[in-house]
N, C-alpha and C positions, 0 to 999 in steps of 0.2 A: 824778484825772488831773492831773499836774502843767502846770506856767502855760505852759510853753513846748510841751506840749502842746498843749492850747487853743488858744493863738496860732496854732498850724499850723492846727488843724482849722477852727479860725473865718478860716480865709483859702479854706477850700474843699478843705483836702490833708488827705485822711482815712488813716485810718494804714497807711502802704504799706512797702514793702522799698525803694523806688525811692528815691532822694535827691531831694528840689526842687531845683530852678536856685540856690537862695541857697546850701543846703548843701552843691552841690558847689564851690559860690565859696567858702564858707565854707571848707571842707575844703582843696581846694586851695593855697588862698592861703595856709592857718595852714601847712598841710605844707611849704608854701616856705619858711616861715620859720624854723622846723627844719631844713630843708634847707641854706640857706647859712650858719646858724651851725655846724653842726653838721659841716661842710665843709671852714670853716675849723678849726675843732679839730681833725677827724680828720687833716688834711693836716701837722698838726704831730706827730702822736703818732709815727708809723714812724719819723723822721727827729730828732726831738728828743734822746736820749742822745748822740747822738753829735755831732750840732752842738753843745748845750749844751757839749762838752766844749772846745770851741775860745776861748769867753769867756773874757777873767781871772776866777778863778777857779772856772773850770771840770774843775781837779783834786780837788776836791772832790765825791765820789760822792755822798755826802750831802747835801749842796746842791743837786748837779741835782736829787735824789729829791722833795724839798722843793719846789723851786721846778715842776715837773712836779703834784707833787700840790697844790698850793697854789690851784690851781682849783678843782678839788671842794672844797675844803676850806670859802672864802668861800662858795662856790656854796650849798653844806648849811646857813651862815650863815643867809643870807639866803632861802631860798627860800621859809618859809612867811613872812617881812615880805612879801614879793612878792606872794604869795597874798592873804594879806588887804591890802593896799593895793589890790587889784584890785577888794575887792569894795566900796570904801566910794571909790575915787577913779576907775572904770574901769577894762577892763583894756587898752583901745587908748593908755591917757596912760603906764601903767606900765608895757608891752611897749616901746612907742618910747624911756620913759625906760632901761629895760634895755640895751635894744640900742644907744644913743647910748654906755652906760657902757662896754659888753663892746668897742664900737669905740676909743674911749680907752686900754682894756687893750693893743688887741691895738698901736695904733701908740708908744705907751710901747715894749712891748717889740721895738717893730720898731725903735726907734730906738735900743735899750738898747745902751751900751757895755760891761756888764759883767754876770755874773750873778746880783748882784743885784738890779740893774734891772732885769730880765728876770723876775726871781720878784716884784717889784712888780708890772709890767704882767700876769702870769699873775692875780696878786692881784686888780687890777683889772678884768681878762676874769670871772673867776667871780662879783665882783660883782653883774654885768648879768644876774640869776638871773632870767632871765623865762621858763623851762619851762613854770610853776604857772600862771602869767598866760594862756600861751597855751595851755593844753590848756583852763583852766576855760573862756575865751571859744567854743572848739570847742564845748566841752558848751553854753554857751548858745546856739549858732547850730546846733545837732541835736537832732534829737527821738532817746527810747530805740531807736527801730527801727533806726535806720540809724547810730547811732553809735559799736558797735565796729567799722562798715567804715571810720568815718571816720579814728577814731584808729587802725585799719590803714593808712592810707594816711601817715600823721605814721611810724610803723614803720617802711613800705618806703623813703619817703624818708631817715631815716634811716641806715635798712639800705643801698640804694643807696650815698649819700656813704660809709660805712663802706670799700664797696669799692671806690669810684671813688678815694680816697686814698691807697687799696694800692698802687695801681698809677701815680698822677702824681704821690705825694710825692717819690719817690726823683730822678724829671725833673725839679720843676721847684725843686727844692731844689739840684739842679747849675745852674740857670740864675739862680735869685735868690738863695740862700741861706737862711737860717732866717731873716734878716732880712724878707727880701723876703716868706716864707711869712706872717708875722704883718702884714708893710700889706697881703695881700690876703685876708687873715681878717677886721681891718677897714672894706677896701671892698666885700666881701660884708654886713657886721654894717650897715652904712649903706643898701644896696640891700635889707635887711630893712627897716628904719624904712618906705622907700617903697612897698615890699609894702602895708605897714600903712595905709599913709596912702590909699593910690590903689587899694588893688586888696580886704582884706580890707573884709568888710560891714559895717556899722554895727552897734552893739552894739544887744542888743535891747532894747524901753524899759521892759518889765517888769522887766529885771535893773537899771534903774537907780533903779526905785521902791521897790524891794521892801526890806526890814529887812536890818540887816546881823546876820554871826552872828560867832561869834568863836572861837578856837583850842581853848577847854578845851569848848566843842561838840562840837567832829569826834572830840575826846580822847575822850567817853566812849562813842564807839560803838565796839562789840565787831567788828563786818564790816569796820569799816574800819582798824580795829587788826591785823587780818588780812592784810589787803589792805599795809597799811606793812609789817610785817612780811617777807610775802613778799617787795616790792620790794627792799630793803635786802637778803635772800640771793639774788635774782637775780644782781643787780649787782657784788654782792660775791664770788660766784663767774664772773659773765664777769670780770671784769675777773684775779682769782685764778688762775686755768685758763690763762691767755694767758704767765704765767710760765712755764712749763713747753711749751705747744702747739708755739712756734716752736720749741723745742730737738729735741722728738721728733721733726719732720717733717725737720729735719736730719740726724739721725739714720736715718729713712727714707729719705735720701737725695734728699734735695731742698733746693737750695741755697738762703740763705734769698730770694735775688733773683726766685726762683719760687714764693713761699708763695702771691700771689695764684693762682695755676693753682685750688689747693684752696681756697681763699676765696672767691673773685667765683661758681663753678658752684656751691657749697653754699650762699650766700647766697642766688643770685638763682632755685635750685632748691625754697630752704625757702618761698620767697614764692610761687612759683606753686601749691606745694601747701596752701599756709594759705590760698591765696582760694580754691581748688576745693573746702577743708574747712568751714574756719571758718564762714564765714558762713552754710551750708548747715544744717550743724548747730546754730549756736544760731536761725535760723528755725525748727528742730523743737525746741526746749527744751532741746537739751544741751549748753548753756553750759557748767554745773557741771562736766558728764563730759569736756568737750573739757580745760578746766581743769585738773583733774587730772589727766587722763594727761598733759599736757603737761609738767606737775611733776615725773611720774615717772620719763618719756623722758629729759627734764633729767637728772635723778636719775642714770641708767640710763646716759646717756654718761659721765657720772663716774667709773663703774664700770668702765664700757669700758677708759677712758683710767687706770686704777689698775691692771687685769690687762695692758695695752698698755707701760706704764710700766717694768716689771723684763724689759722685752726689748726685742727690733728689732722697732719698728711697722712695719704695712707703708703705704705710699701710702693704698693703695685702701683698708684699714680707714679711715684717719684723716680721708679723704676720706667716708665714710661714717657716723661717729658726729659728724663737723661737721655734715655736715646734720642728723641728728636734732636736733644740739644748737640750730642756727637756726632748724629749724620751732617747736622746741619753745618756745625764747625767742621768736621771734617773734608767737608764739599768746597768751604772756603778756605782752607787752610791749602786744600789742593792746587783750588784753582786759582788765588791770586797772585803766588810768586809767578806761576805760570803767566799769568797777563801781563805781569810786570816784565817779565823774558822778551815776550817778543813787544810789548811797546815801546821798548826803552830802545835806545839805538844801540847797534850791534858793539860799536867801540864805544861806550859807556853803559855795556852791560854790569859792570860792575859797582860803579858808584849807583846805578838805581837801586839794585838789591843791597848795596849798602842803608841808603836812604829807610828802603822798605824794614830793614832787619831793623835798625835803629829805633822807629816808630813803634812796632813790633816790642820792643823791649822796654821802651816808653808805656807803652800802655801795659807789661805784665808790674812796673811799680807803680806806675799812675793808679792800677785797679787795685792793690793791695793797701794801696795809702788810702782810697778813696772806700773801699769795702770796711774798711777794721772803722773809717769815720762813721758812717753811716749805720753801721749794724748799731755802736755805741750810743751813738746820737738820736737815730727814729727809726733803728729796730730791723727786722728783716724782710717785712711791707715796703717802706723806705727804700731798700737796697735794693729791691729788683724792681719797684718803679722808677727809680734813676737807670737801671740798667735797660728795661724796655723801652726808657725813651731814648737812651742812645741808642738802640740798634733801630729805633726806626728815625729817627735823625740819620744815620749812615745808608736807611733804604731808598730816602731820599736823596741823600748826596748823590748815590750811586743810583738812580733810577736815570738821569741823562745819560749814561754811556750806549756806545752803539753796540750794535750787535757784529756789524765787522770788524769793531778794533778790537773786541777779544776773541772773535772768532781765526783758530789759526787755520792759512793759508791750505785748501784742498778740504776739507771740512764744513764748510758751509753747503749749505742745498743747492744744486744746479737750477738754473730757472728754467720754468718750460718741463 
C-alpha cells in the first residue's frame, strides 16, 4: 500500500469511490488553477494571427509563427526542471514561483510595442512551466481510487475555458485589444498564486520526508515511456487536425464567426458522456479497455476527417466526429496523468509528470510545425492521414500495457 494511502486509511477513510473533504478541496482548487491560466492562453489563440499582424513587424508570417509557438517551446524547456524542483523544494513554492513568472510574461507582452517584444513576453509566459508541479501535488493530495475523477475535473476545466474563449475572445479583443487580452492573462496568473496560497491544502508531510528520485529514474520505466509517448501524439495531432477543421466547416458552410455552435455542444457533450462512462468502468477494471478504445475512436475521427476532406463536409458529420474526437481525448487526457501518478515512484512523483508535461508540450509545437507543413505541402487529405497513422502507431505502442499497472489499487474485479 502506498504512503499516501496509509495516511488516508490511518485518519479512518478506508478505500471508497467517494472523495474526502480535503480531496475535493484539493481538486478543486488545483482545477482552478488550470483554469485561469489556461484561460488566459486560450483567450489569445482565436484572435492572435491577426492581431499580431498590426505590430511593427507584423508582416512577417514567420515571425508571428514563432513568436505564437515560442510558448510551448520554453514551456517543453522547462517542464521536467519544474517537475523535479517540486520534489526536492515543494511544489506550493514552485507553482507560486511559475505563476509569478507566466504573470511577467503575459504584462511584458501586454505592454510590447513591437513583435518582438511580444515573442519575448510569449518566451516569458511559457517559462512559468508549472503543469508538472501541479498535477504531481494533485497526485499527492488523492488516493488511487478517486484520482482519475480528480484529474477529470483539471480536463473539464480545461476543456470548459477552451470553449468559453471561443466565444469571448473575439468581444473582448474589440473592446481591449490583444494588448489588453495579455494584462488580463496576467491578473488571472496572479489570482492563481492566491488560489495557492489561501484556498489549495497544504502539502502532505510524508511528501516532504520522503527521498528524492531523479530524471534517469522515470527514464527507465518502460509504462511510463508509453504513457510519454502517447501524450506527445495526442497533442500533436489536436493541435495538427485544427489546421485544416476550421477550413472544412467553412466549407460546410458555416461562417467561421459560428464555429463555436460546433465546439461549445461537442465539448460540453463529450464531458457529460465521460463522467456517465469513465468512471464507471474503470470501478469495474476496465481502465485498460476504456483506454484503448479511446485511442482508436481518436484514430477513427481521423479517418473520418481524411474520406470528409476530398469533398463538401456536411455540418452534422463534422459536428459528429468532434464529439467522438473530445470524448475520446477527453478520456485520455483524464486518464494518463493519472497512470503516470501511481506508476511513477512515490518520491519522484515529480520528475515523471515533469517528463510527462514536457512531451505534452512537445508535441502541441511538434503538431503546429508539422499541421501548417502538411496542409501547405499535400493538403488536408494528407494531414489527417499522417495523423490516423500516428494514433494507431501509439494503439500499438500502448496495446502491451497491463491492465494491473493502470488499474489503481481496490478497483479492479475481485476474483471468484
Amino acid at each position: 500500500m502506498s504512503k499516501m494511502n496509509a495516511s488516508f486509511e490511518g485518519k479512518g477513510v478506508v478505500a471508497t469511490h467517494a472523495m474526502t473533504p480535503t480531496e475535493l478541496r484539493a481538486s478543486f482548487s488545483l482545477a482552478s488553477i488550470f483554469a485561469l491560466r489556461m484561460l488566459g492562453l486560450f483567450l489569445i489563440l482565436p484572435v492572435f494571427a491577426i492581431e499580431a499582424a498590426k505590430y511593427p513587424g507584423g508582416d512577417d508570417l514567420a515571425l508571428i509563427g514563432l513568436t505564437m509557438g515560442l510558448y510551448g517551446l520554453t514551456q517543453a524547456m522547462l517542464q521536467f526542471l519544474y517537475g523535479m524542483a517540486s520534489d526536492r523544494l515543494g511544489r506550493k513554492r514552485v507553482i507560486i514561483f511559475g505563476l509569478l513568472l507566466f504573470a511577467v510574461g503575459s504584462f511584458v507582452a501586454a505592454w510590447a510595442p513591437s513583435l518582438t517584444w511580444l515573442a519575448i513576453g510569449r518566451a516569458v509566459q511559457g517559462a512559468g512551466a508549472v503543469s508538472a508541479a501541479v498535477t504531481a501535488l494533485l497526485a499527492d493530495q488523492t488516493r488511487d481510487e478517486v484520482r482519475t475523477k480528480s484529474m477529470a475535473l483539471v480536463g473539464i476545466s480545461i476543456g470548459l475555458m477552451f470553449a468559453l474563449s471561443l466565444v469571448a475572445a473575439p468581444l473582448l479583443v474589440a473592446m481591449v485589444g490583444l494588448g489588453g487580452l495579455f494584462a488580463l492573462t496576467g491578473v488571472l496568473a496572479l489570482l492563481g498564486v492566491a488560489v495557492v496560497i489561501w484556498w489549495v491544502p497544504a502539502e502532505p508531510q510524508q511528501h516532504k520526508d520522503m527521498p528524492r528520485g531523479g530524471l534517469l529514474e522515470v527514464l527507465r520505466l518502460p509504462a511510463l515511456l508509453r504513457l510519454n509517448f502517447g501524450v506527445f501524439v495526442l497533442h500533436a495531432v489536436q493541435l495538427a487536425m485544427w489546421m485544416a477543421v476550421p477550413a472544412m466547416l467553412v466549407q460546410a458552410g458555416l461562417a467561421r464567426d459560428h464555429h463555436w455552435w460546433v465546439y461549445l455542444p461537442a465539448v460540453l457533450g463529450s464531458f457529460v458522456v465521460m463522467g456517465g462512462s469513465l468512471f464507471q468502468l474503470e470501478r469495474r477494471g476496465y481502465l485498460r479497455a476504456v483506454f484503448l478504445i479511446s485511442i482508436g475512436l481518436t484514430a477513427a475521427v481521423q479517418l473520418g476527417l481524411l474520406l470528409l476532406a476530398s469533398s463538401t463536409p456536411s455540418v452534422g458529420v463534422m459536428v459528429a466526429l468532434l464529439f467522438v474526437f473530445f470524448y475520446g481525448f477527453n478520456v485520455l487526457e483524464a486518464s494518463q496523468p493519472s497512470m503516470v501518478s501511481r506508476m511513477a515512484p512515490a518520491h519522484a512523483r515529480g520528475a515523471a509528470m515533469g517528463v510527462y508535461n514536457t512531451l505534452q508540450s512537445l508535441g502541441l509545437f511538434a503538431g503546429g510545425v508539422m499541421g501548417g507543413w502538411l496542409v501547405k505541402h499535400v493538403g488536408a487529405p494528407g494531414l489527417f492521414a499522417v495523423c490516423a497513422g500516428l494514433m494507431l502507431l501509439w494503439l500499438l505502442v500502448a496495446w502491451p500495457m497491463s491492465a494491473l499497472a493502470v488499474q489503481a489499487p481496490g478497483l479492479a474485479p475481485k476474483a471468484g
